[in-house]
C-alpha positions in Angstrom: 0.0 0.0 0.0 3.1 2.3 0.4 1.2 4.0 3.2 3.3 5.4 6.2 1.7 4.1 9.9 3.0 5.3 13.4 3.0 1.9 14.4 2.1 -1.8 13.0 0.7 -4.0 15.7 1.7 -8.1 14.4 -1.0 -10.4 16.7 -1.8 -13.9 15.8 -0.9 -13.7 12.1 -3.0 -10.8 11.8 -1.6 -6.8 11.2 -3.4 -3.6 13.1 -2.2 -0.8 11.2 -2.0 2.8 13.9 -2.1 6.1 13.3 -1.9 8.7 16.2 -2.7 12.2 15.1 -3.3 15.3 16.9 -6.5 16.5 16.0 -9.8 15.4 14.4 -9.2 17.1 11.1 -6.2 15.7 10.3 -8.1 11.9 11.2 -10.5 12.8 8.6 -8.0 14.3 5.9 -5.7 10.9 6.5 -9.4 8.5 6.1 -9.7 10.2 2.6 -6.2 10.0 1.4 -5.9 6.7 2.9 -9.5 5.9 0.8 -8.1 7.4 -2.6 -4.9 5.4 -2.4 -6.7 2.4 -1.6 -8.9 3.1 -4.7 -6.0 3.6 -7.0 -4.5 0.0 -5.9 -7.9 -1.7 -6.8 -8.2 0.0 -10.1 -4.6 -1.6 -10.7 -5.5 -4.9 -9.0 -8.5 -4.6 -12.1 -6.0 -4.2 -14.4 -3.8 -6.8 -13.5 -7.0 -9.1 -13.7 -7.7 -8.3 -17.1 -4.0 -8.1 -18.1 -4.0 -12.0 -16.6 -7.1 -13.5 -18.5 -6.1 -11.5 -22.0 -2.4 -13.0 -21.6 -4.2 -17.1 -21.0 -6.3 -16.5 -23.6 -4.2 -15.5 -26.2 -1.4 -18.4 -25.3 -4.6 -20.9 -25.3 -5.2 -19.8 -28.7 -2.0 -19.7 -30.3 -1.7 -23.4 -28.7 -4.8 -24.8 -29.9 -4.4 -22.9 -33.8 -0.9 -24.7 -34.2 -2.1 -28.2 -32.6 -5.5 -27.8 -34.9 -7.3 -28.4 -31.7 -11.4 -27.8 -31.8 -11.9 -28.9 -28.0 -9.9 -27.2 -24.7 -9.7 -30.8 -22.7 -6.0 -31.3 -23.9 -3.6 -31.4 -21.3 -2.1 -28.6 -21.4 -4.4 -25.9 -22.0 -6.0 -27.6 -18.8 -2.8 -26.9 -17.3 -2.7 -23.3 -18.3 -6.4 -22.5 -17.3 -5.7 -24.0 -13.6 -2.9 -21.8 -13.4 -4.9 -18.8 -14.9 -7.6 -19.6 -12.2 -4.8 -19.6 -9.3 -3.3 -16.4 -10.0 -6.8 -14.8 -10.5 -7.7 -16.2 -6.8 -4.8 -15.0 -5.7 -5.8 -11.1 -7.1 -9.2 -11.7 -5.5 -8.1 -12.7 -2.5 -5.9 -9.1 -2.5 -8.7 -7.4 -3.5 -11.0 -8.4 -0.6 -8.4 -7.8 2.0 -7.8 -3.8 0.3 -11.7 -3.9 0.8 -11.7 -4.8 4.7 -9.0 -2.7 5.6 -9.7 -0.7 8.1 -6.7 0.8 9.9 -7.1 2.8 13.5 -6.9 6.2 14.1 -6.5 7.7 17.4 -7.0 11.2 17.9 -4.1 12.1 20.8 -1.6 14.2 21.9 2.0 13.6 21.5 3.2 13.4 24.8 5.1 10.9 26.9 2.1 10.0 29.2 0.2 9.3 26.2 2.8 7.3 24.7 2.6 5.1 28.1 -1.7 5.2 28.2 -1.6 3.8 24.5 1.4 1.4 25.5 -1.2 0.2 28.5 -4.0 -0.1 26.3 -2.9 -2.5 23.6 -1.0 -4.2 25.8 -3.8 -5.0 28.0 -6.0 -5.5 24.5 -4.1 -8.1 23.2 -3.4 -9.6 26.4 0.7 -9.0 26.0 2.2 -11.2 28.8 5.5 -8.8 28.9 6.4 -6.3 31.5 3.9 -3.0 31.1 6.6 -1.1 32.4 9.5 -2.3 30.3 7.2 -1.6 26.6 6.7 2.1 28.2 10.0 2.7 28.5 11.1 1.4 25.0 8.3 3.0 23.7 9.2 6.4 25.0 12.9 5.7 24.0 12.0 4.7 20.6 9.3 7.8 20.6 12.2 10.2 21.6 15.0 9.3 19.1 12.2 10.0 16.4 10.0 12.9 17.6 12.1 16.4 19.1 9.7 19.7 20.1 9.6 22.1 17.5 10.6 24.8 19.8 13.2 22.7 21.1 15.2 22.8 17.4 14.3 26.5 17.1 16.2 27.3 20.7 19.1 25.1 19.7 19.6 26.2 16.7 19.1 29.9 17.2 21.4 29.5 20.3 24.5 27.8 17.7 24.1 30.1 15.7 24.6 33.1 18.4 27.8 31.5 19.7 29.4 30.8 16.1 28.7 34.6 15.5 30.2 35.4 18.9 33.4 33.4 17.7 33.3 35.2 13.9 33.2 38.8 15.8 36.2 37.5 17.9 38.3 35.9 15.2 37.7 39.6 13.5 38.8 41.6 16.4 42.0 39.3 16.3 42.3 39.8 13.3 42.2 43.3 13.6 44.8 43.6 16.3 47.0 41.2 15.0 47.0 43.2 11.4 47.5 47.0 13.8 49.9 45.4 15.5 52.2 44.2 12.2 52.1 47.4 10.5 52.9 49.3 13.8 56.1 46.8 14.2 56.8 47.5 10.6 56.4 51.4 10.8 53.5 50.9 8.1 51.4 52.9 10.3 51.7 56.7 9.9 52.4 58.6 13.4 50.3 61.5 12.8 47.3 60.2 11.7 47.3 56.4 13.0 46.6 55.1 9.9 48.2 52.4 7.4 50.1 54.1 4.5 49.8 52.1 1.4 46.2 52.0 0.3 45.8 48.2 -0.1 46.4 48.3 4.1 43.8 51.2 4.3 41.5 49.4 2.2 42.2 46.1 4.3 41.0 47.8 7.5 38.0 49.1 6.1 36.9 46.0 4.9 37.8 44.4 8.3 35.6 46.7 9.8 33.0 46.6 7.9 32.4 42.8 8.3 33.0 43.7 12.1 30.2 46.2 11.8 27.5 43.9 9.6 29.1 40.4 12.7 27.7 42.6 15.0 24.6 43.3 13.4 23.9 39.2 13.3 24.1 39.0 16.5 22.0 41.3 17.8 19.4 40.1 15.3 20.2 36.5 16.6 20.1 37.1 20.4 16.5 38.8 19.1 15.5 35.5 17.3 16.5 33.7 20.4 14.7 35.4 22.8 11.7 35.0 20.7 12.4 31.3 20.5 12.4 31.1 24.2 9.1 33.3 24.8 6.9 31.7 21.8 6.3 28.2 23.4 4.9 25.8 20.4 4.8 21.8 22.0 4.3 20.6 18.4 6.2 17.4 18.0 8.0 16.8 14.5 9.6 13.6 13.2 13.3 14.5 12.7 13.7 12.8 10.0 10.9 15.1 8.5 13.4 18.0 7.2 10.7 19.3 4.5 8.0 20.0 7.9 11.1 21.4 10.2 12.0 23.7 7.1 8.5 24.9 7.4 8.7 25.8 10.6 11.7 27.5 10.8 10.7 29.3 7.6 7.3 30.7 9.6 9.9 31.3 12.5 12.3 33.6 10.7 9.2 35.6 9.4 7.6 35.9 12.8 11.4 37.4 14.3 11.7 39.8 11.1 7.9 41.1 11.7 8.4 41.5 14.8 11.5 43.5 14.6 9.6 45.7 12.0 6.6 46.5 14.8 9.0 47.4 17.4 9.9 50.3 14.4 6.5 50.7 13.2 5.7 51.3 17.6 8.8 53.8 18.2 7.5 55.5 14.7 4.2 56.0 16.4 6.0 57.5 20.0 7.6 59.9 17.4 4.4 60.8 16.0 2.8 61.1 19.6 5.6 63.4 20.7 5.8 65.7 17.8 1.8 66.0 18.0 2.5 66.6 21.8 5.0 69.3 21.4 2.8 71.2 18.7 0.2 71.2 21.7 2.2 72.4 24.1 3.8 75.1 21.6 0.0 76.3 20.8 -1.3 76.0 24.7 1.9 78.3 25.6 1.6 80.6 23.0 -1.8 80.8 21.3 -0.4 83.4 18.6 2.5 81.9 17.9 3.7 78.9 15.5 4.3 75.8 16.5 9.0 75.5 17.9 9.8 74.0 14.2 13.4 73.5 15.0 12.5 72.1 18.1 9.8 69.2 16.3 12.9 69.1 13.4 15.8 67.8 15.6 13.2 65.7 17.5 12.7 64.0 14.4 15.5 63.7 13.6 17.0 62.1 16.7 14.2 59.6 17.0 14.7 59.0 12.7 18.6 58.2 13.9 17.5 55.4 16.4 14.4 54.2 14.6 15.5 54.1 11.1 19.5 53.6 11.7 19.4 51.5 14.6 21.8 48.7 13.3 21.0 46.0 16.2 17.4 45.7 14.5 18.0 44.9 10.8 18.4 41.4 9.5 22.1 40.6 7.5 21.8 37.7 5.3 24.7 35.2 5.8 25.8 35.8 2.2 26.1 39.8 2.7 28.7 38.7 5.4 30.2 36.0 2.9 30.7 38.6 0.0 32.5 41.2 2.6 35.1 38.4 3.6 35.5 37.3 0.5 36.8 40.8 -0.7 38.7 41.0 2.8 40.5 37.7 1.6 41.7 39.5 -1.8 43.2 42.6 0.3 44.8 40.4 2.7 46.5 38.6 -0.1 47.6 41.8 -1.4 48.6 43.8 2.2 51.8 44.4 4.1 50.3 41.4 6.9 48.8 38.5 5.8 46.6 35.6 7.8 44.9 33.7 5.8 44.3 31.3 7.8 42.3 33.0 10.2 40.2 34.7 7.3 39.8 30.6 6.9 38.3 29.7 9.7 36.0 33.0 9.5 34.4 31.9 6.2 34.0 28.0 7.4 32.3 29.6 10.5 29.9 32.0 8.2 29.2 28.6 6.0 27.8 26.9 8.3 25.7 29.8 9.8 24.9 30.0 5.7 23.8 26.3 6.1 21.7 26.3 9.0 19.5 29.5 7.5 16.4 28.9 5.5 15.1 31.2 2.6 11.6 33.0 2.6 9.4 31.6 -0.2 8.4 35.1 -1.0 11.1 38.2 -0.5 11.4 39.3 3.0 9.5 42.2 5.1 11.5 45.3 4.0 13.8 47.3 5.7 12.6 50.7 5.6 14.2 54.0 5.1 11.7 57.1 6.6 8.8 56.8 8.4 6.2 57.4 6.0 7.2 54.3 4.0 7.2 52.5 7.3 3.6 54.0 7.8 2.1 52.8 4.5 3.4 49.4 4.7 2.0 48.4 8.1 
């Protein structure tokens, strides 16, 4: 039947096909696939049947034409038809069995004590004679190796991917001292100004600090992600060995983090807008006559633009962006009074993996804005 069960029950030579599921709607969308499958083997079952009598006939035909037989007792079309008849018994005794089936749903949470009330229940259906407790605790084992939280994977992975951007901002800052220090040592550093001589070093440490800028913006976004890991708690459990559902998930998580970054902007744009409405008040209340302190709404506005708009610890770097800036910092290291490539190394193998673990939205991702109106008219 090539249909997937939770678990197949083998009791006196007979099969009881389970499926647990965790609500009532998925029972009745699993009956009707289960039915439609189960139609499209009988249909083929049909065809086998006719596929059978059309190949018997034709050989019992051929046979008789070439032996100029008029009657079918010979010996060997006997033969042939008992062997026709066999194979067809064998079809319809398939068929009748696709007809009783009848596989068990239970509608059930996915949680250990239910995997130890359902371990109690058959056991004591089919009258197992082994130890209760023993089947429990296999069953949980065997439940536990397949089946991990789906907030659980968010939290781990989220947290892994915090520390390996921890470690990329502190193989950059070693990077970064260990490159000063060289072209200090090698008077490559001009006195005055503090700054490398020959432009290939200049443009070296303003790539270096560029990635060190866009490191640090990945991790703020991914201490975000994580605390929103923590706070949303979702107890759905998810076969590990599913990697297209998991995907899903973390595909719905990513979106949920970036929107919610996006209404923390879309809130502090709305502050802005309460306190420039407030200070019009106030300007009008104290001086009826007068116009409302414009230089005084204007640098308001444009303080509050600065942390709202600018604010670096709440926009999202794709790992690639990150990839593309060390990849030009490699060629300037090749070409600058100090070279490490190694370290630059192990930098890029840390970013691929973070590359690795990402997922990419099915449709492009909530925008970063830059003013407040666009902001206003998106949300």
């Amino acid at each position: 039947m090539k249909w997937k069960w939770d678990v197949i029950i083998e009791h006196e030579d007979y099969l009881y096909p389970v499926q647990v599921k965790s609500g009532l709607d998925a029972i009745k969308e699993c009956k009707q696939k289960f039915r439609e499958t189960l139609d499209e083997e009988l249909e083929k079952l049909c065809d086998r049947k006719e596929s059978i009598l059309e190949k018997y006939d034709k050989e019992i035909e051929i046979y008789m034409k070439r032996n100029k037989l008029t009657s079918r007792k010979d010996a060997n079309i006997v033969a042939k038809t008992k062997k026709r008849d066999q194979e067809l018994e064998q079809l319809n005794n398939l068929r009748d069995n696709y007809k009783k089936a009848s596989p068990l749903y239970i509608w059930a949470a996915r949680d250990e004590d239910t995997i130890k009330a359902l371990v109690r229940i058959f056991a004591q259906l089919f009258s197992i004679s082994a130890n209760i407790s023993e089947l429990e605790g296999q069953a949980l084992k065997e439940y536990k190796n397949k089946y991990r939280n789906i907030q659980e994977i968010l939290i781990e992975e989220e947290n892994k991917k915090l520390n390996i951007i921890k470690d990329i901002l502190s193989l950059i800052k070693e990077y970064l001292y260990l490159t000063t220090d060289s072209l200090k040592e090698n008077a490559l550093i001009n006195i005055d100004t503090k700054k490398p001589k020959r432009l290939l070093d200049i443009l070296l440490f303003k790539k270096t600090n560029e990635l060190l800028e866009l490191a640090e913006s990945m991790l703020a976004y991914y201490h975000k992600s994580l605390s929103i890991a923590q706070d949303s708690y979702d107890d759905k459990m998810v076969a590990q060995d599913n990697k297209q559902i998991i995907d899903e998930y973390k595909i719905k998580f990513k979106e949920k983090v970036l929107k919610n970054i996006q209404v923390r902007k879309y809130r502090s744009a709305r502050r802005l807008e309460q306190k420039v409405t407030h200070i019009i008040r106030q300007t009008r209340r104290n001086k009826p006559d007068n116009e409302p302190d414009i230089e005084n709404i204007e640098n308001l506005v444009a303080s509050q633009e600065q942390i709202l708009i600018k604010n670096k610890t709440l926009k999202y770097i794709e790992p690639q962006t990150l990839m593309e800036c060390l990849d030009k910092l490699i060629y300037f290291d090749s070409k600058s009074s100090y070279q490490n490539p190694q370290l630059l190394t192990e930098i890029k193998n840390k970013i691929t993996y973070i590359a690795s673990q990402e997922v990419t939205l099915k449709t492009d991702k909530i925008p970063e804005f830059n003013d407040v109106n666009s902001m206003f008219a998106y949300f």
